[in-house]
C-alpha positions, 0 to 999 in steps of 0.5 A: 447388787451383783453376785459379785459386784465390787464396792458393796456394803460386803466389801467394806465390812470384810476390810473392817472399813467402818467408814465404808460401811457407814457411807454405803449403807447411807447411799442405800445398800442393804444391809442383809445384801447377800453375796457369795455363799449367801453370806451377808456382810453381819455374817462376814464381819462376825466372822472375822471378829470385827466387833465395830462393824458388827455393832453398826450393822446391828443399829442399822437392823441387819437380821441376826438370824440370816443363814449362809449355805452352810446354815451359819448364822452370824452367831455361829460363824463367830463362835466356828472361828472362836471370836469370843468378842464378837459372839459375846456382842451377838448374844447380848444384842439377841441372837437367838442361842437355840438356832439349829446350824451346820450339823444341826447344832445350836451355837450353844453347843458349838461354843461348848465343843470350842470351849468358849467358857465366856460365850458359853456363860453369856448364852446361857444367861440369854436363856440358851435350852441346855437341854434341847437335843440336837439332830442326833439327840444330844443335849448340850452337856453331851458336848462337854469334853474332858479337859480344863475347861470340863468342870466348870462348863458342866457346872454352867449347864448344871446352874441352868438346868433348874431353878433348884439348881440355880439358887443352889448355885447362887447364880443371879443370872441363873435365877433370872432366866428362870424368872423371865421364863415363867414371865414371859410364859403370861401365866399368872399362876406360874409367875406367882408360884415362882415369886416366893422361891425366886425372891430368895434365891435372888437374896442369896446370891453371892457374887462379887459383881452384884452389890446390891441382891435387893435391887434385883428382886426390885427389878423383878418385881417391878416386871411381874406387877407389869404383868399382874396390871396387864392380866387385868386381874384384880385377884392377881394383883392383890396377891403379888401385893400380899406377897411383897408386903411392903406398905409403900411399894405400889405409890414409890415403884416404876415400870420398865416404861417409866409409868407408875401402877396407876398411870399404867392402869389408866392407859388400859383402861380397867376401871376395877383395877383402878378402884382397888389401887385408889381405895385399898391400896390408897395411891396418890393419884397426882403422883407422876410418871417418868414423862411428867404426867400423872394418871389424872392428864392421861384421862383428860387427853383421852376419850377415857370412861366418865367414871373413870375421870369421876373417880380418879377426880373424888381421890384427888379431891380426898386427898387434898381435902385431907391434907389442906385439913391436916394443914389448918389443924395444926395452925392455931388460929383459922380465917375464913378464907383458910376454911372457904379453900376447903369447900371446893375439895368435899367429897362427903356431906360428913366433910362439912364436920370440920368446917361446923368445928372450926367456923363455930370457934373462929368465924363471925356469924356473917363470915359463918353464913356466908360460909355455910351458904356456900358449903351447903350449895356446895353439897347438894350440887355435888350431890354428896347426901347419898344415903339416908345416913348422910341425909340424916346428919345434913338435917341435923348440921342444919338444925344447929345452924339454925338454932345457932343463928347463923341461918334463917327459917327460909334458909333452913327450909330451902336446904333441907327441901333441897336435900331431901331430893337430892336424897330420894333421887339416890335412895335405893328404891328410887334407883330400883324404879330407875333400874326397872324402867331401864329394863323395860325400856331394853325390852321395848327396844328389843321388840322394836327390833324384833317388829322391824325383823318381821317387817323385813322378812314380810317384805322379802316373802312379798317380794318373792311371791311377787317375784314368782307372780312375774316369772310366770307372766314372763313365761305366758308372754315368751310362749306369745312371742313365740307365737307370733313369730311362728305367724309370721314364719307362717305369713312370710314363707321361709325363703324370704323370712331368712332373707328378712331376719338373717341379719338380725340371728341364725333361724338354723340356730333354735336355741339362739333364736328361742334365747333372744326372744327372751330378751324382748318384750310383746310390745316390741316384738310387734313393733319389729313384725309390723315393720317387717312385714311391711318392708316384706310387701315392697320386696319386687316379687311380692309388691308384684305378685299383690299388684297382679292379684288386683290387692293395694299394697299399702292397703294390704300392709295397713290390714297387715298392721292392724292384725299384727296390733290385734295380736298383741292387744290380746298378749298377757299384760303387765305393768312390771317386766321381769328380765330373765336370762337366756343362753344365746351368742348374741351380745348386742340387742335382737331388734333395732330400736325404734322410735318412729310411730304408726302415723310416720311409717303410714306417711312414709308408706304413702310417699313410698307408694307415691314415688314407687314409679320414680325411684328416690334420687336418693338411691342413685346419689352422685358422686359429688354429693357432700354425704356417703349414703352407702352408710345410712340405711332406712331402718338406722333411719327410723330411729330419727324420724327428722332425719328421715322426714329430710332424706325422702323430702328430697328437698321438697319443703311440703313433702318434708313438712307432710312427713314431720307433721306425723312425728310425735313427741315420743318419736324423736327429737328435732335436735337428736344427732345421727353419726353421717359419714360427710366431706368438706366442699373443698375435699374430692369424693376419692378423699376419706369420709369424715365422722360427723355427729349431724342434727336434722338442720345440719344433715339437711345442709349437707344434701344441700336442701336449702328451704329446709334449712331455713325452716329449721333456722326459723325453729326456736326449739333448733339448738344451732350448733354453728353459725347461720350463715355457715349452715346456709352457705353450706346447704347452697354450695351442695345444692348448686353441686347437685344442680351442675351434676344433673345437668 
């Protein structure tokens, strides 16, 4: 929005257009917008006390604590022009009663200098410090002036200087702030040592609002067991239920949630908070929460501890057992199914007390083996012979079963073979081994690990030997390197050296040189030697100077080659290459790729020397030729040694065969694709060259070498990438081109 756009949520809040605001704030405005002396329209409103507004900017999360140029909150601004309502509304929603403003004061402090009795009150029961000083270092009761309001705000402010104070004053909201305080503190200690002082005065009240002093120590007492179960701290919680002394207060008392203590306990997850509500404090744990649920369905729509749910599960069953029990008992007479009920809620071999009882008055001997059948499976599934005590009493029911009738000798036998092993698997002894067994195995895993962490160090130690091992490898091969240029430096002659090389680096450059060396290795630093050395014997003045002293070039550029491969045979060896790097310039590789063999270049040096005499045609192309040969050079060229096989042919099918003939595997492949720059038939050589990405077969079709094309075409391993007849026509109509311009 504008500075000062018109029609803003602004505008509306300072009419008092509740509507207004409401539809603006629903089209999007923002509801802190800023306008003039960055005011926002909370502020605005606040200070003209227009309380509806106020509350509907509060429910849409206008910030409280926004300050204008003059460091006015909403808070001060409506205390500033003594709108008691609208600040009133401010300290209740929140607003913070300590915030430093114009001059440094609080609106605790402004609202007593303006003698607002009832916002002062409503302050100092949201917790306002009366004695935080301000810029100049008075504290609250420094503001106080004499007049009719001075006794009773000094009253106020003495009410809330203390917690003596305030239960001497028998204020509750004084009393409350200092309760909250220590609450909110999150120590244990303090809440506690509180609790006792806290719990009288809040008893002691008198005020004529408050109808019932004893639903506020509920209230608070509520809050600090929130607090207890949220330390964690079974200690704490057992001396805040010491404290109360209250015997139903833990299974009838609700959290500010909603939840109850054990639903609360469940959902943190503390098993030993959990033990003590259950066992020493006896909570039902299928009482419910506010939302419907009990601590029980909480565990079962979570991934909760199993011991948990096992324990939470036994306490049920205990106190349904006891209650179904208590149910019987006071009936006078029993069925089977009555006591068959009771089977699925044991939780203790001596729970099978009340069944022998009742089963022995009440059952037949068929309705009683049946029962005990059941019973006892029941018992040894559940595995409730833990001690040897429980043990013992289960031998001694099954004797008086058996002496009764109501089992066989077979049956007595299985059961009690069955109890002793559910007994000597829980006997503490047995336990122990367990125990031991574990710790063994804890300690073999952790030698395991430690094995694993020495294999792991060995081989980084290896690999760094390995690595040295390498790095000095890579120094004697560098050092060779630069041996074999400074052959080659020495066989060229310097002229004709920078000639060769100065496209490649800068020979008045030795760091770029000696760095770009680095980044080759021997094998094709020869590689790239031999192949200049070469194109060093056909130089004119060197092919001339070979010719006149009676020595044949080619002759002379095969020795050549063959010291230059010697050379290399005795360069250090090494199946890894490390990659070291080197401060140079250069971005793009030091030699160019090659892919071409020693027999290729040797027939390319035979067809050289054979049409040393007849310059290649290639090399005066006409104009009407369908490819700019301006843009291929032989060394691009030797990278595909088809392609080159199809250019120096000039056509000829047995020169281009003698040259392909000489091409390996590992040179090229016959389906590689070379970047031509060629034009359609129907273009003019003045027109723009085109890009194409041309196979040997289609590269020979545009220079118009028609046998070679067929020969290509009859290839089963050529990928063709067109039609046949289109790659034929096109090879034709450059061949009759070329045809018609040499004539």
């Amino acid at each position: 929005m504008g500075f000062f756009s018109a029609d803003t949520i602004t505008d509306f809040a300072r009419e008092n257009d509740v509507a207004g605001v409401r539809r603006r704030l629903e089209l999007g405005d923002d509801v802190n917008e800023r306008r003039s002396f960055q005011a926002t329209p909370l502020i605005e409103a606040a200070g003209d006390n227009f309380v509806e507004v106020i509350e509907l900017l509060l429910d849409h999360g206008a910030d409280m604590e926004l300050q204008e140029l003059n460091n006015y909150t909403a808070l001060h601004q409506a205390i500033d022009n003594k709108h008691s309502e609208a600040a009133i509304v401010l300290a209740r929603r929140g607003a913070c009663a300590d915030k430093l403003g114009y001059l440094g004061r609080t609106p605790l402090k402004c609202a007593i200098k303006r003698e607002l009795v009832e916002v002062v009150w409503e302050l100092l029961a949201a917790g306002a410090n009366v004695e935080a000083p301000d810029r100049d270092g008075r504290v609250p009761m420094g503001y106080v002036q004499a007049g009719p309001n001075h006794d009773k705000l000094a009253k106020m402010l003495r009410a809330f200087s203390s917690l003596e104070e305030a239960i001497a004053s028998r204020h509750v909201e004084a009393i409350l702030v200092f309760a909250e305080r220590a609450r909110k503190s999150g120590d244990a200690a303090r809440m506690l040592a509180l609790y006792p002082q806290v719990k009288l005065g809040l008893l002691n009240v008198e005020c004529a609002d408050v109808e019932s002093p004893a639903l506020y120590v509920e209230q608070y007492e509520a809050k600090l067991l929130a607090e207890m179960l949220r330390s964690g701290s079974v200690e704490n919680l057992h001396a805040l239920i010491e404290m109360v002394a209250r015997p139903d207060w833990l299974q009838h008392v609700t959290l500010g949630s909603g939840s109850t203590p054990l639903y609360d306990v469940v959902c943190r997850g503390n098993m030993e908070q959990l033990e003590y509500l259950l066992a020493t404090c006896e909570i039902d744990p299928r009482s419910l929460s506010r939302d419907g649920k009990s601590a029980i369905d909480v565990l079962n729509e979570s991934d909760a501890d199993e011991r948990m749910q096992w324990t939470m599960a036994q306490h049920i069953k205990t106190r349904s057992f006891s209650e179904a029990s208590a149910h019987i008992l006071a009936k006078e007479t029993v069925t089977a199914m009555e006591l068959r009920q009771l089977l699925g809620q044991l939780t203790s071999v001596y729970d099978l007390r009340l069944l022998f009882s009742l089963g022995f008055q009440a059952l037949t001997p068929e309705e009683m083996h049946a029962l005990l059948t059941d019973a006892f499976g029941e018992a040894i599934r559940e595995k409730l012979t833990f001690d040897d005590r429980a043990a013992v009493f289960f031998k001694m029911g099954l004797q008086e079963c058996r002496r009764r009738g109501y089992i066989s000798e077979a049956e007595h036998m299985e059961w009690d073979l069955k109890a002793t092993k559910v007994n000597v698997e829980n006997s503490e002894w047995v336990r122990d081994i367990k125990r031991s067994l574990q710790e063994i195995e804890h300690r073999v895993s952790a030698a395991e690990h430690n094995l694993e962490a020495l294999h792991s160090h060995f081989d980084a130690l290896r690999t760094a030997l390995i690595q040295k091992e390498q790095a000095a490898i890579a120094k004697e091969k560098r050092d060779r390197l630069i041996s074999l240029v400074s052959t080659a430096m020495i066989m060229c002659g310097g002229p004709l050296f920078e000639k060769l090389f100065g496209s490649v680096f800068a020979v008045a450059e030795p760091v770029q040189l000696l760095g770009s060396l680095t980044k080759v290795g021997t094998e094709k630093m020869s590689e790239f030697l031999a192949s200049k050395a070469t194109e060093l014997i056909f130089e004119d003045g060197v092919e001339a100077l070979l010719s006149s002293s009676g020595v044949d070039p080619i002759e002379f550029a095969v020795v050549l080659q063959d010291a230059i491969k010697l050379e290399q045979a005795e360069a250090v060896s090494s199946e890894s290459i490390v990659t070291l790097s080197a401060a140079t310039t250069s971005e793009g590789p030091l030699l160019p790729a090659t892919k071409s063999s020693q027999r290729f270049q040797d027939a390319v040096l035979r067809l050289k020397a054979k049409a040393k005499d007849t310059p290649l045609a290639i090399e005066s192309a006409p104009k009407c030729s369908l490819v700019d040969h301006s843009r291929i050079s032989d060394t691009e060229l030797l990278e595909y040694p088809y392609h080159f096989a199809v250019r120096h042919s000039e056509g000829d099918l047995e020169a281009f065969l003698d040259l392909a003939s000489q091409i390996d595997d590992d040179d090229g492949d016959v389906n590689d694709t070379l970047q031509i720059y060629a034009r359609s038939e129907s273009k003019t050589p003045a027109e723009s060259w085109e890009e194409v990405q041309a196979s040997a077969l289609v590269f020979a079709s545009y220079l118009g070498y028609v046998d070679i094309v067929k020969w290509f075409l009859e290839k089963e391993e050529v990928v063709k990438t067109e039609k046949k007849f289109l790659t034929l026509n096109r090879a034709r109509s450059s061949a009759k081109n070329l045809l018609a311009a040499s004539a």
